[in-house]
C-alpha positions as semicolon CSV with decimal commas, in nm:
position;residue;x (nm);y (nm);z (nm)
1;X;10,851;11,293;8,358
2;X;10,536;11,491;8,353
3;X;10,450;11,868;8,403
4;X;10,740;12,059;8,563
5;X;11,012;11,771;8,589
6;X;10,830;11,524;8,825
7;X;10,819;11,224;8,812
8;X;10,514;10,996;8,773
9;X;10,505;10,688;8,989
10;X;10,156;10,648;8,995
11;X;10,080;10,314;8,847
12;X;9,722;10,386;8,781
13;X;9,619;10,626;8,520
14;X;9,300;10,746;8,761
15;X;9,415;10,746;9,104
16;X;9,591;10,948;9,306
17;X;9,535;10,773;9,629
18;X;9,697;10,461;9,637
19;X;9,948;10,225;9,849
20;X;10,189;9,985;9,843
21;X;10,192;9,695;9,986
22;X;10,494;9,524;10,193
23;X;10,558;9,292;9,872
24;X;10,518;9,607;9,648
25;X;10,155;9,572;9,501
26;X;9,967;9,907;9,469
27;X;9,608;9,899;9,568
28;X;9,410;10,262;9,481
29;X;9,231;10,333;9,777
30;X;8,916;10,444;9,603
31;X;8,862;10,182;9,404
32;X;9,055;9,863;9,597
33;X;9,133;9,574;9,410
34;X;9,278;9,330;9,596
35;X;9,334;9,023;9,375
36;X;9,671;9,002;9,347
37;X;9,739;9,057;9,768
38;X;9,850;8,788;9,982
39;X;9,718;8,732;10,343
40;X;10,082;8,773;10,451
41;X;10,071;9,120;10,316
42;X;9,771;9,165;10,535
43;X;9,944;9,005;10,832
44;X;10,180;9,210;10,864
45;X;10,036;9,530;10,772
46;X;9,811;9,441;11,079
47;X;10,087;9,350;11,265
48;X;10,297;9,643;11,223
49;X;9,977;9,834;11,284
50;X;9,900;9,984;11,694
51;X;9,571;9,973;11,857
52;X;9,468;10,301;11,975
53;X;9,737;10,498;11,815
54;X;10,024;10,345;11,994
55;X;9,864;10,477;12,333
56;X;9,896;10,216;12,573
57;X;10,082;10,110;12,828
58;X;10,306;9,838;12,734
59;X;10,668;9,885;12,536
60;X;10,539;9,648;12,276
61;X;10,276;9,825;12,062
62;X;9,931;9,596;12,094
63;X;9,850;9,528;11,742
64;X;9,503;9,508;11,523
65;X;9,671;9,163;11,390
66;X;9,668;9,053;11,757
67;X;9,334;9,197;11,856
68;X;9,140;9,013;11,525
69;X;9,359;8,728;11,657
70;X;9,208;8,726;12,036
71;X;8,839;8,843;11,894
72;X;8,833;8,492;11,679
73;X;8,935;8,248;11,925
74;X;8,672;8,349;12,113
75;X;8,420;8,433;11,858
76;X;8,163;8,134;11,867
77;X;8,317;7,878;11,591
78;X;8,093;7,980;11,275
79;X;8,186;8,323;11,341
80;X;8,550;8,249;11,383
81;X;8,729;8,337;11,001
82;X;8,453;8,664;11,028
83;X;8,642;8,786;11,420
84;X;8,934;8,703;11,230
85;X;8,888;8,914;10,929
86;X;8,714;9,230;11,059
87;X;8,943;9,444;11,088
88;X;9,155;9,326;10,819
89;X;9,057;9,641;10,596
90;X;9,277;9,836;10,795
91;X;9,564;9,688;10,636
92;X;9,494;9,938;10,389
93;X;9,322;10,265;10,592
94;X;9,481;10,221;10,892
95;X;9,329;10,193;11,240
96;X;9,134;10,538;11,307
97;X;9,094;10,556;11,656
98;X;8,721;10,633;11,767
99;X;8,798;10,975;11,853
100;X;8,946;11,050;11,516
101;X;8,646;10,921;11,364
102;X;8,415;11,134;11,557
103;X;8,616;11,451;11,513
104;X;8,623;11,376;11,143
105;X;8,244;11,341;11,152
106;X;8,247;11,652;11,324
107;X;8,416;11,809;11,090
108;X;8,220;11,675;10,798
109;X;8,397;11,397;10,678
110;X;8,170;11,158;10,775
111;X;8,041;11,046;10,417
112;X;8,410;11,026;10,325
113;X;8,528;10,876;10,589
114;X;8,234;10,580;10,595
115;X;8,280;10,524;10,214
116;X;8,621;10,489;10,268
117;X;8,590;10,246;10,517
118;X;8,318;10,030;10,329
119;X;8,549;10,010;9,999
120;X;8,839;9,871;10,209
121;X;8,615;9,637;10,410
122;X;8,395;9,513;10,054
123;X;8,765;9,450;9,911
124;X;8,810;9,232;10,161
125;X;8,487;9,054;10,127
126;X;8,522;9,012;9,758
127;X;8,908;8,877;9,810
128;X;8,868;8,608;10,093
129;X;8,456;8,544;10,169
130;X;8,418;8,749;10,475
131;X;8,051;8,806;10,534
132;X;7,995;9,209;10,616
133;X;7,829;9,357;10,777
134;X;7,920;9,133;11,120
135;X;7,736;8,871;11,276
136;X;7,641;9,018;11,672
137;X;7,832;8,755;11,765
138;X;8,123;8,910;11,647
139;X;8,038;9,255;11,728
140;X;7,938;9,153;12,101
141;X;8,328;8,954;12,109
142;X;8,515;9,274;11,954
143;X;8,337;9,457;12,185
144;X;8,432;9,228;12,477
145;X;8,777;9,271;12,320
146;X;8,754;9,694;12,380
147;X;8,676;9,583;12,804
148;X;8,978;9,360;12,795
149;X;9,193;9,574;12,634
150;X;9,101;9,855;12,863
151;X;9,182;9,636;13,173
152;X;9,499;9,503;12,998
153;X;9,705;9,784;12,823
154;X;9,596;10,097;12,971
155;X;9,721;10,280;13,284
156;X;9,482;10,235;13,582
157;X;9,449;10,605;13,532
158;X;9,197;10,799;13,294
159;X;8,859;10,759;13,179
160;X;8,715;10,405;13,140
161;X;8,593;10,292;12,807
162;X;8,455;9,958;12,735
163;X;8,238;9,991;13,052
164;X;7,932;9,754;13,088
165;X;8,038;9,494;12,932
166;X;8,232;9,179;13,078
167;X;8,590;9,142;12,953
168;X;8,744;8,800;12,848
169;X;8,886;8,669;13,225
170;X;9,279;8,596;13,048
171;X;9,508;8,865;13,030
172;X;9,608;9,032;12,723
173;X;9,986;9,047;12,672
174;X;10,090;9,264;12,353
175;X;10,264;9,023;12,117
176;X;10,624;9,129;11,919
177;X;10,507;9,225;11,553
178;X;10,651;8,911;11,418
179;X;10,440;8,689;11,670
180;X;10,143;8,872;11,591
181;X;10,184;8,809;11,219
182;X;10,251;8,432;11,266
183;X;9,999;8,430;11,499
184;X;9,738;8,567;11,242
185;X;9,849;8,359;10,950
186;X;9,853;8,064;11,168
187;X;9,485;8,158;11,264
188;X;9,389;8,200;10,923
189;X;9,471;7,889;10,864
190;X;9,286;7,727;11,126
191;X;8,966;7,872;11,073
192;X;8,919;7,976;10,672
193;X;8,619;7,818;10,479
């Protein structure tokens, strides 16, 4: 117990700001170590995890595991494990939409808000080799990826967003959260150094 009769789960003595994972591992946010995560942790945190704050179209949420999934296979081969991987820091921060990002910046959170970020993504890095920052292959692909998605799991209504560049020509179905975890370990597989 500690001060007035709470108790103290924390299981670091300096941070306040941590997680747990799906298998029970905390990480501290501010100072990630991720040596003792699995990539099926990461899975399906990703998995569980909606694109654009749940805001499209479909029944099925369209998950970040399924997105890093679609932005690999067609990522150019030495950039595949990379597409795979870049978004797999949001296992642990979440997927902030764009807009929340830029209100947060407007709001002066930006330093925060980018640090944050860049300790979750050099976590990564450190755990499984993923080269930051990204190739422009795999920026131009996840960007690709944004058109796609916009065609795919959005209304035909509202503003456009991914505009200018040339979405993938297959359809993007959202996956069920298990698919979209096997999907991604089976992926990893595939394509890790």
């Amino acid at each position: 117990m500690t001060g007035e009769g709470k108790l103290n789960l924390c299981p670091f003595d300096d941070c306040n700001a941590w997680i747990l994972t799906r298998e029970g591992n905390p990480v501290c946010l501010t100072a990630p170590d991720l040596s003792s995560i699995s990539i099926d942790e990461v899975a399906n945190a990703l998995a569980c995890l909606a694109r654009y704050s749940g805001n499209t179209s479909d029944t099925i949420p369209y998950s970040v595991a399924q997105h890093c999934v679609l932005v690999s296979q067609h990522a150019p081969p030495e950039h595949a494990f990379a597409a795979l991987m870049h978004d797999a820091h949001e296992a642990l921060i979440g997927d902030w939409t764009s807009p929340v990002k830029r209100a947060l910046v407007k709001l002066g959170a930006e330093q925060a808000l980018a640090e944050l970020d860049r300790r979750a993504a050099a976590a990564v890095a450190k755990r499984w080799g993923v080269a930051f920052p990204l190739s422009e292959a795999v920026k131009w692909e996840d960007r690709r990826a944004i058109a796609t998605e916009r065609r795919d799991v959005f209304p035909e209504t509202g503003p456009r967003f991914g505009v200018g560049v040339e979405p993938w020509p297959e359809k993007i179905i959202p996956w069920p959260t298990r698919s979209a975890a096997g999907y991604f370990l089976m992926r990893f597989e595939q394509v890790r150094p």
